[in-house]
C-alpha positions in Angstrom: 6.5 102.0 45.2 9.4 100.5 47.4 7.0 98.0 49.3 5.2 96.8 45.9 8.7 96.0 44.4 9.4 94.3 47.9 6.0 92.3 47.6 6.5 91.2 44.1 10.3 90.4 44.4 8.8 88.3 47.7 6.7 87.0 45.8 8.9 85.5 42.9 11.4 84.2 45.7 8.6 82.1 47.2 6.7 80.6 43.9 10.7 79.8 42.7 11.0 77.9 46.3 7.6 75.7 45.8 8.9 75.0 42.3 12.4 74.3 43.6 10.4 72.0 46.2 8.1 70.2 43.6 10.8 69.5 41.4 12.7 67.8 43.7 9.8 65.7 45.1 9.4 64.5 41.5 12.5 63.3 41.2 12.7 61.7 44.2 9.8 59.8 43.0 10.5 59.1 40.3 13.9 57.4 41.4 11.9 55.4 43.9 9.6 54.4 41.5 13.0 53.3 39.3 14.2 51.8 42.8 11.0 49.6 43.4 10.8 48.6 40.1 14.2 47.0 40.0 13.7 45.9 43.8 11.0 43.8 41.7 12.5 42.4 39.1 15.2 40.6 41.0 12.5 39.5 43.0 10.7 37.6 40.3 13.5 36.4 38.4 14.9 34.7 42.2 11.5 33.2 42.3 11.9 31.7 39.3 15.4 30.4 39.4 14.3 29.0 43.1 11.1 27.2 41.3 13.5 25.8 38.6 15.5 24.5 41.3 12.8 22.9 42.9 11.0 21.6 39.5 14.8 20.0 38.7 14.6 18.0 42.5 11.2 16.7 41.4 11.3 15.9 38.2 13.6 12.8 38.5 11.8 11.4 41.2 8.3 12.1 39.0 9.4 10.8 36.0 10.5 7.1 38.6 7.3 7.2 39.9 5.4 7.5 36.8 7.4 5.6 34.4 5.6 2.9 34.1 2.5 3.9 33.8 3.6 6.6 31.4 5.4 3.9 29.2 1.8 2.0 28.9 -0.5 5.2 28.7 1.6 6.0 25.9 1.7 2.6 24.0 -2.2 2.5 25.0 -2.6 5.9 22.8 -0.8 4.7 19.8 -2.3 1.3 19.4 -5.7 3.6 19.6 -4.2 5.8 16.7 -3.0 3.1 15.0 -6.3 1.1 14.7 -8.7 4.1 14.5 -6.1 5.4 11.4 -5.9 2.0 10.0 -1.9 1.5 10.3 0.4 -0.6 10.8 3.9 0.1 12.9 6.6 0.7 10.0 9.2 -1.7 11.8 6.6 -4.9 11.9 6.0 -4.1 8.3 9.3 -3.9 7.1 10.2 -7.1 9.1 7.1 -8.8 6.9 8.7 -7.8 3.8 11.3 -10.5 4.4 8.6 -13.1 4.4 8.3 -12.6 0.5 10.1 -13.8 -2.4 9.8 -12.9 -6.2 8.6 -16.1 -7.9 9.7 -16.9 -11.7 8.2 -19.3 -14.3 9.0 -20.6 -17.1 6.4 -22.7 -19.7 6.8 -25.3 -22.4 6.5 -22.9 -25.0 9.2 -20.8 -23.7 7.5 -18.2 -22.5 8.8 -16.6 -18.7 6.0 -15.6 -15.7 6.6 -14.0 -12.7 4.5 -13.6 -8.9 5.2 -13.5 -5.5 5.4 -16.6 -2.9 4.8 -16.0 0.6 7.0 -17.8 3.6 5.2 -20.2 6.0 7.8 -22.3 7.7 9.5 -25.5 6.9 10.6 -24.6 3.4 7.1 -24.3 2.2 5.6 -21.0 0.4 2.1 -19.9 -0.5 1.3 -18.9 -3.8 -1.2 -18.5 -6.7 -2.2 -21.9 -8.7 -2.2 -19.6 -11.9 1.2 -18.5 -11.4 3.3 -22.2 -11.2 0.4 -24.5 -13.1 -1.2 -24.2 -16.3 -5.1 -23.7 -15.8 -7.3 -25.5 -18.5 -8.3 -22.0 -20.0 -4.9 -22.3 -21.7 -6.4 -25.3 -24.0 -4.0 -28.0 -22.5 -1.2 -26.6 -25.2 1.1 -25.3 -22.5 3.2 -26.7 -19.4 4.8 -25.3 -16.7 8.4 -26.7 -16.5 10.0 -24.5 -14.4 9.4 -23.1 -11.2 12.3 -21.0 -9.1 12.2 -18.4 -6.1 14.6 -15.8 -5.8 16.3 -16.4 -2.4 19.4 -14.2 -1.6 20.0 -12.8 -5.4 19.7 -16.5 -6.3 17.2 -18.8 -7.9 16.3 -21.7 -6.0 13.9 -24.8 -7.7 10.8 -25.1 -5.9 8.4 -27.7 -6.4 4.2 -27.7 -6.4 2.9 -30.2 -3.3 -0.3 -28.9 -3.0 -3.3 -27.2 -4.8 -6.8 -26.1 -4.9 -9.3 -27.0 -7.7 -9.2 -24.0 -9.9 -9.2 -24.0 -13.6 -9.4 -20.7 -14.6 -8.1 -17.4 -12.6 -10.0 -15.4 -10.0 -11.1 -18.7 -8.3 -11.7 -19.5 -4.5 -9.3 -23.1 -5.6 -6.6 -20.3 -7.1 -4.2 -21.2 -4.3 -0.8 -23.6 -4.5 1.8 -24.6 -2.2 5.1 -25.0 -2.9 8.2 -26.6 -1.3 12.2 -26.1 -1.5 14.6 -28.4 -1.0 16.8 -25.7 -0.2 17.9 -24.6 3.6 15.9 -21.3 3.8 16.6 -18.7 6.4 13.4 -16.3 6.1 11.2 -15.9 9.0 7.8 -17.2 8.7 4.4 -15.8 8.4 2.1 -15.9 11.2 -1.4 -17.4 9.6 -5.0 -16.1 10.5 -7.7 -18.1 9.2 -10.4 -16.2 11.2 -9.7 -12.8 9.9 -13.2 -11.3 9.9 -12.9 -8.9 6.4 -15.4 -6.2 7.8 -16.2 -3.7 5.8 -13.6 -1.1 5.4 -11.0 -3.2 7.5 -7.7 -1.6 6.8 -5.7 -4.1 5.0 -1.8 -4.6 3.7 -0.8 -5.6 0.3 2.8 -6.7 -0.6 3.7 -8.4 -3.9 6.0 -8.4 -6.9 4.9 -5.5 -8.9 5.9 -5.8 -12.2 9.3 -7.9 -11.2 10.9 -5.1 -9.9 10.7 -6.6 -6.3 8.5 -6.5 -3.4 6.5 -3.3 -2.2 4.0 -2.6 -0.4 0.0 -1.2 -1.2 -2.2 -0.3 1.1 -6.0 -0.4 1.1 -9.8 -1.4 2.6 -12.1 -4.3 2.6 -15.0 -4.1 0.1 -17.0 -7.0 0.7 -17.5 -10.9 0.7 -18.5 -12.7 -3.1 -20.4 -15.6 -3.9 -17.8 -17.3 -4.8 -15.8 -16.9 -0.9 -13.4 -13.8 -2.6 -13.0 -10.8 -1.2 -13.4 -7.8 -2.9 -10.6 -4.4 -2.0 -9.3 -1.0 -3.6 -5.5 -2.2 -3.3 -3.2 -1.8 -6.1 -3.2 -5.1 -8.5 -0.4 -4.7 -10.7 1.2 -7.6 -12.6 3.0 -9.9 -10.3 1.5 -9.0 -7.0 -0.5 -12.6 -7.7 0.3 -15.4 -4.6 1.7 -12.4 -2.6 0.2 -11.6 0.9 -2.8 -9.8 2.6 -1.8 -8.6 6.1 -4.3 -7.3 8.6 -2.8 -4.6 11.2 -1.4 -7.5 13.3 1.1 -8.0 10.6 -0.6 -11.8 10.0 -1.6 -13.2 7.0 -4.8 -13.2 6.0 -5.2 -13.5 2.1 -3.5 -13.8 -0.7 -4.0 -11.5 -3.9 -4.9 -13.6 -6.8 -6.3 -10.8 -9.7 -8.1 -7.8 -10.1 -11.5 -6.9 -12.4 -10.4 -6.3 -16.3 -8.7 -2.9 -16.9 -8.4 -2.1 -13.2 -6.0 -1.5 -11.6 -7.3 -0.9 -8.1 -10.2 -3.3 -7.8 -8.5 -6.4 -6.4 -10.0 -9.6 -5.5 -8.6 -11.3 -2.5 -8.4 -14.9 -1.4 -8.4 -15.1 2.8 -6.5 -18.2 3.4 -8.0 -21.4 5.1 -6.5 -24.1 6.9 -7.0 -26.6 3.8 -4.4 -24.8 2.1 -1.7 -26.0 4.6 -3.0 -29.4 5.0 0.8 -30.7 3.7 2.7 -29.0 6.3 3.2 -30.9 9.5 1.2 -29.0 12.6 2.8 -26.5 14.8 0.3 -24.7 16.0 -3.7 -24.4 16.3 -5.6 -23.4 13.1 -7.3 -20.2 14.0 -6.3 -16.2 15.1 -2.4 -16.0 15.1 -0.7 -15.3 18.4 2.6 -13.3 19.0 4.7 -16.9 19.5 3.0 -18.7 16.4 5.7 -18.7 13.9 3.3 -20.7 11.4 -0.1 -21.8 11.8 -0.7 -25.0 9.5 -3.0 -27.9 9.0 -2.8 -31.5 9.4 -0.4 -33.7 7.2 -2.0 -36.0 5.0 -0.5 -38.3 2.1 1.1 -37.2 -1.0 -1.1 -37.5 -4.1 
């Protein structure tokens, strides 16, 4: 009886000292584990601050070596989206705007018009023949007697040197060109007479709508008419008549000169020509407008 109580109290002594033995194993572990863990941590976080370090050496010295490059891959890739979106940089369009001038009539019977003139140099604007001289569709009975551009919040007199043949509106001779005595300060529209019109060739519409100043439509190329018109989905409000048609270059290539009856979005464009600037003494080449054309006019010939 005496030796099984010694045998089992052996026995309880020795499974408490393996217990006692694991246990302490698996803390120790477990605080190595902890240890290692932590060990790690700063490790990583040293290799990335010494990799920042290194990254902010480089990256001046990168950025010297590539700048140039960068600078033109970059300008590369917008003129890509630009052309493949059919847009036009906001700053070259806003500088356009100041090429245009609200254009005001008034007629023997009284009776006030308004359009849009466009800028070409030499105190000389582009405009709409409908707009400053009564067609022959009017039956003779009416004269225009008055013909002013707003310059600076003031009307200036401008007079008609030069037009096509048109007698009625929508007309490939629906073009005029007018002249101010007037020291004008506007810079002046670069001219492109070779502008292609392809079909769906983004294009840039800015005119007086309704005499509430100029702004700015947007739109594409239809197609070429019998008649040497071009045909568009721009907006053709009242007013935008003798305005301009830029092409993504920012040049002139047309002028707006109506729209099909009760439609407000189916323009008809004129593209300019060199006969319209026949009055203007030369300054450049007739043909595509480069970046240091400020006007591209014809010959001078004598007054009628």
């Amino acid at each position: 009886m005496q030796l099984r109580r010694t045998l089992i109290h052996g026995a309880i002594g020795a499974g408490l000292a393996v217990s006692a033995f694991g246990l302490g194993n698996w803390s120790a572990q477990r605080a190595m584990a902890r240890q290692n863990a932590e060990n790690d941590a700063r490790f990583t976080a040293l290799r990335e601050e010494l990799a920042r370090s290194i990254d902010e050496v480089r990256a001046p010295a990168f950025v010297s070596a590539m700048g140039a490059s960068q600078s033109e891959m970059i300008s590369e890739i917008k003129r890509q989206l630009q052309s493949e979106m059919g847009l036009m940089p906001l700053k070259l369009l806003r500088e356009r705007r100041a090429s245009f001038v609200e254009l005001n009539t008034v007629d023997s019977l009284g009776k006030s018009g308004y359009g849009t003139a466009g800028y070409v140099g030499q105190g000389y604007f582009i405009t709409v023949k409908h707009a400053v001289v009564a067609l022959d569709d009017d039956d003779g009975a009416r004269k225009i007697t008055s013909v002013t551009l707003r310059y600076k919040s003031q009307d200036i007199a401008a007079d008609v040197v030069d037009a096509g043949d048109a007698t009625v509106e929508v007309h490939s001779g629906d073009w005029a060109l007018l002249k101010v005595k007037d020291e004008i300060d506007l810079p002046a529209l670069r001219v492109d007479t070779e502008f292609a019109y392809d079909f769906a060739d983004p294009i840039f519409r800015l005119g007086n709508d309704y005499s509430k100043g100029i702004s700015v439509s947007t739109g594409y190329v239809g197609q070429r008419t019998p008649n040497g018109l071009v045909t568009a989905l721009t907006d053709g409000h009242p007013g935008v008549s003798g305005g301009g048609v830029l092409n993504q270059n920012g040049d002139l290539v047309g002028i707006p000169i109506g729209r099909m009856r009760e439609d407000y979005r189916f323009s008809f464009i004129l593209p300019v020509r060199a006969e319209m600037f026949r009055k203007i003494e030369s300054t450049g080449t007739i043909g595509p407008a480069s970046p240091r054309t400020e006007a591209i006019v014809g010959k001078p010939v004598t007054e009628n």
